[in-house]
C-alpha positions, -999 to +999 in steps of 0.1 A: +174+012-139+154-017-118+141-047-128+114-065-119+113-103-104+111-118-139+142-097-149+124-078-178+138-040-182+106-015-188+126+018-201+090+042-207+093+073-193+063+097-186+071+135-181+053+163-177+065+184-207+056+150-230+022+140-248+000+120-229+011+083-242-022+065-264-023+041-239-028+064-208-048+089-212-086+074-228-094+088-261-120+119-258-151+100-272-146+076-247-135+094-214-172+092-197-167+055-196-127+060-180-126+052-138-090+067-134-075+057-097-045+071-081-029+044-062-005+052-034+004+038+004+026+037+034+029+079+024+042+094+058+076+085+068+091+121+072+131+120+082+126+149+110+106+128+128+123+099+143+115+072+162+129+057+189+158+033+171+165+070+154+176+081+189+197+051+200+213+046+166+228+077+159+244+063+129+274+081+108+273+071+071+297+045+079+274+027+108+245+033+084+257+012+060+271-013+086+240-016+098+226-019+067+247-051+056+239-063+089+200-066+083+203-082+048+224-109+065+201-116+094+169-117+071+188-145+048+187-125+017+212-135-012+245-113-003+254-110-038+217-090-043+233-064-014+217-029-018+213-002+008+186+022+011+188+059+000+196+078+034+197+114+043+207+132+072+178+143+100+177+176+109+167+164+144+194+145+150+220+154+129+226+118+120+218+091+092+190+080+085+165+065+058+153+091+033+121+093+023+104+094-013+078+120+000+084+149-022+093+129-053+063+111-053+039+136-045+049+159-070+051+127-098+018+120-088+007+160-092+018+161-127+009+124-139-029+135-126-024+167-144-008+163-177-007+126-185-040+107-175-076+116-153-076+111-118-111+108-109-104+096-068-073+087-049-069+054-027-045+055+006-042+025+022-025+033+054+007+042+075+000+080+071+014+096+098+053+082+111+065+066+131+033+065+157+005+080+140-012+114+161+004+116+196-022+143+211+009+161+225+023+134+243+059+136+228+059+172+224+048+176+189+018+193+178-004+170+160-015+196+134+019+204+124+025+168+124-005+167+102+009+198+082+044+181+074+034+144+065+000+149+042-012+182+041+020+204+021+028+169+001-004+154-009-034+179+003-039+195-033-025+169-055-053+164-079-074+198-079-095+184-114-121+173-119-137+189-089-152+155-074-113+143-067-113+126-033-088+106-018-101+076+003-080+064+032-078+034+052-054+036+083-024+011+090-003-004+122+019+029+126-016+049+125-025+031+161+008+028+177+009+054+204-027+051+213-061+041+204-072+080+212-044+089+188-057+068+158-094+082+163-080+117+164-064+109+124-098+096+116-114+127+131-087+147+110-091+133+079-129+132+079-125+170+079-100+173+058-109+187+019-103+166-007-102+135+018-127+111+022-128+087+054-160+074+076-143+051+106-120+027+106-143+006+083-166+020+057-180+015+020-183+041-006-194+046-042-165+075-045-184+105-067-159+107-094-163+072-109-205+077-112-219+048-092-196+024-117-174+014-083-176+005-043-147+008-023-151-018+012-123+000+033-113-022+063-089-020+093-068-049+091-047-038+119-076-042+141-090-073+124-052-092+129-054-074+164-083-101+174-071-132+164-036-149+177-007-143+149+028-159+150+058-138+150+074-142+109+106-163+111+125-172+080+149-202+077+185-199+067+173-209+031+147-184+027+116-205+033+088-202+058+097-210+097+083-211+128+090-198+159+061-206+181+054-178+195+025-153+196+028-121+180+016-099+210-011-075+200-012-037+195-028-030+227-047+004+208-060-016+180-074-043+199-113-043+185-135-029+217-167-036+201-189-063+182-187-041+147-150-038+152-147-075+160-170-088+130-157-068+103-147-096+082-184-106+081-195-072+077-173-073+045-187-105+032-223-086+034-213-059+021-197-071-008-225-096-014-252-070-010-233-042-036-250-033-068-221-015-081-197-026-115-163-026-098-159-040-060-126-028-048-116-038-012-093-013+000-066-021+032-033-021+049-017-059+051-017-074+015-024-116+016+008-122-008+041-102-004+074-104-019+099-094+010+093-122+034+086-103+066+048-100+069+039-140+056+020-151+091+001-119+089-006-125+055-020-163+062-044-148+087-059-127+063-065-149+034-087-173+063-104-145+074-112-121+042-101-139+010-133-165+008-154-132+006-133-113-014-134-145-040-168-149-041-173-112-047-145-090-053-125-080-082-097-065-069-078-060-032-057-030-031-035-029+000+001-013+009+025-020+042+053-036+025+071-002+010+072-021-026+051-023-058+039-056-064+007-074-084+000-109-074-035-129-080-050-158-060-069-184-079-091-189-046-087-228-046-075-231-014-099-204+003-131-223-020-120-252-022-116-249-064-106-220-085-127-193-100-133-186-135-108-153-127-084-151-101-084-127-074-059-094-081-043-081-054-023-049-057+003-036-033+014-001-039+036+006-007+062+025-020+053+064-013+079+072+012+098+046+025+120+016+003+123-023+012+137-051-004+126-076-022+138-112-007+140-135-039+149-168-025+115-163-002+096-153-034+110-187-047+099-208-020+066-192-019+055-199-053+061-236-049+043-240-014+012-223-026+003-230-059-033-210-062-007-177-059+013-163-084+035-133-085+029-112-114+054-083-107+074-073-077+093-045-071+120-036-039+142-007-034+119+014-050+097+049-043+063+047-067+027+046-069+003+029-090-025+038-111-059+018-122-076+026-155-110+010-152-131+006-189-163-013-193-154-048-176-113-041-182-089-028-158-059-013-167-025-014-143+005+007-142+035+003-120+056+034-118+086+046-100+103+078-089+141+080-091+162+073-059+178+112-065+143+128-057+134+139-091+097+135-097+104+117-130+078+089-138+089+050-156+064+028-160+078-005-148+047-025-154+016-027-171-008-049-162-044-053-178-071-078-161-113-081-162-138-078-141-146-108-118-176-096-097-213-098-111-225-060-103-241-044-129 
């Protein structure tokens, strides 16, 4: 079993064969007024396609886990919190590598929509297609079978009731990386794609199934961090924030081209401001707050760039790119300049395919340095997906995880219940 950061065991298990628990599924008088959100990112890490460290690896078990070790010592984690991730063998290669939490989680997420609670729309928030995104051809690979293996056969026809199901989708860095051609060519993809619901890099939406109740503000942080100068993360030997100085160079594809694509954090700020609807959900790749200590100057860009508008009139960011589960709030007194009545929710639901660490003596040091965040609940070395229940002005959050075997096997390890924060309707 895991545990979360506070150290507090959560033993309820969902399964498909068992009744629908009284405090998932919304009683049938009531069930109009239920918003159910599926929750998932960071879905399309697939082990027979590599990438390039696959190739010059090569690893046997034995180097695998050598290598493994390795990392944890060179990112300053506490040795005596050592765990490897789950690995399987690459039908490419032949050799070790990660495994992936694909099929577990796709079908855990099939039979929690079916037989436990109502999914009325889906949320992806990014790193859909591994390691590059679509590759038009250019390393051999047909993009449609690429397509095929990493979200249509897992995820495609996940949720087929009710009948308004969509899943919206935001793109993330992996999405761009071979070119900016390659990361239109997803969005032209998914735009088509039934069941899938996707309008540019950047778009709002009142999503059908939830009945005007919620917006959805989907931005492109990759190209939002892509026009403004981010250092490269260092940590120091104790766990706390460095420094190295240096510039992270940009993803040359994601660099913004035009004015809309360089302005989308104002875009955002009018958006939300103008939105009539209950629930204002900001959906994205790179979270503001993270647990594993690798993505912390990224992170600081964002909260100067979005988090003033998103605390003024958001109730919730949803994000993904670190592969964990994690629920943090922001009280928005260093982005205002005093807190808000509520604090801002962010939830990170990373965890589809691929597994990361937690890095607890970071966590530690973060919470002191910032005192206007808090983490809630943080989960590493984990496969999972999350789930919103949205009631009147009430939201309701579960955590849940998928065994490291592959089983499709659902424990809650979290539940998380905050209010409303915006003033829509």
């Amino acid at each position: 079993m895991k545990r979360n950061a506070a150290g507090t065991l959560f033993l309820v298990v969902l399964c498909a064969a068992c009744s629908a628990p009284q405090t998932t599924t919304p009683a049938a008088d009531n069930k109009a007024e239920h918003v159910g959100i599926l929750i998932f990112g960071d879905s399309g890490y697939h082990p027979d396609y590599p990438d390039q460290d696959d190739y010059e690896d090569l690893f046997t078990e034995e180097q695998y886990l050598e290598s493994e070790w390795q990392d944890w010592l060179e990112d300053h984690r506490p040795v005596d919190e050592y765990e490897p991730r789950p690995f399987a063998v690459s039908r490419v290669t032949g050799r070790i590598v990660p495994a992936t939490g694909m099929p577990g989680v796709a079908g855990a997420m099939r039979n929690f929509c079916r037989d436990i609670a109502t999914c009325d729309f889906g949320v992806l928030v990014g790193d859909n297609i591994y390691p590059s995104g679509a590759t038009l051809g250019a390393d051999g690979v047909d993009d449609a079978q690429r397509y095929k293996d990493m979200f249509e056969d897992p995820y495609g026809s996940m949720v087929t009731s009710p009948d308004t199901y969509q899943t919206y989708v935001a793109l993330g860095n992996h999405d761009w990386e071979t070119s900016r051609e390659g990361g239109f060519a997803q969005i032209a993809y998914l735009e088509q794609q039934p069941g899938v619901y996707m309008d540019g890099p950047f778009y709002s939406v009142k999503p059908a199934g939830a009945k005007g109740d919620v917006e959805l503000f989907v931005i492109d942080t990759s190209m939002l961090l892509a026009s403004v100068p981010v250092r490269e993360d260092s940590l120091n030997p104790d766990g706390s924030e460095g420094s190295l100085g240096n510039i992270e160079p940009p993803n040359y594809f994601v660099e913004p081209l035009t004015d809309a694509e360089k302005n989308q954090h104002i875009w955002l700020e009018n958006a939300l401001k103008n939105s009539t609807a209950r629930w204002k959900l900001v959906l994205a790749h790179h979270p503001i707050w993270s647990s594993s200590g690798s993505k912390f100057e990224q992170a600081r860009v964002l909260r100067k760039l979005i988090l003033p508008a998103m605390c003024k009139y958001a109730d919730a960011y949803i994000v993904g790119h670190e592969h964990t589960l994690e629920i943090h709030t922001d009280s928005c007194a260093a982005a205002l300049g005093e807190p808000t009545a509520k604090p801002l929710v962010q939830i990170l639901s990373g965890a589809a395919s691929k597994q990361r660490p937690l890095h607890t003596t970071f966590m530690q040091h973060q919470e002191r340095k910032y005192p206007e965040h808090r983490t809630v609940f943080a989960e590493g070395m984990v496969w999972g997906f999350s789930y919103l229940d949205l009631h009147g002005d009430t939201a309701s959050l579960k955590m849940m995880s998928v065994p490291d075997s592959g089983g499709s096997e659902i424990e809650v390890l979290y539940d998380y219940t905050f209010e409303r924060r915006s003033a829509g309707n």
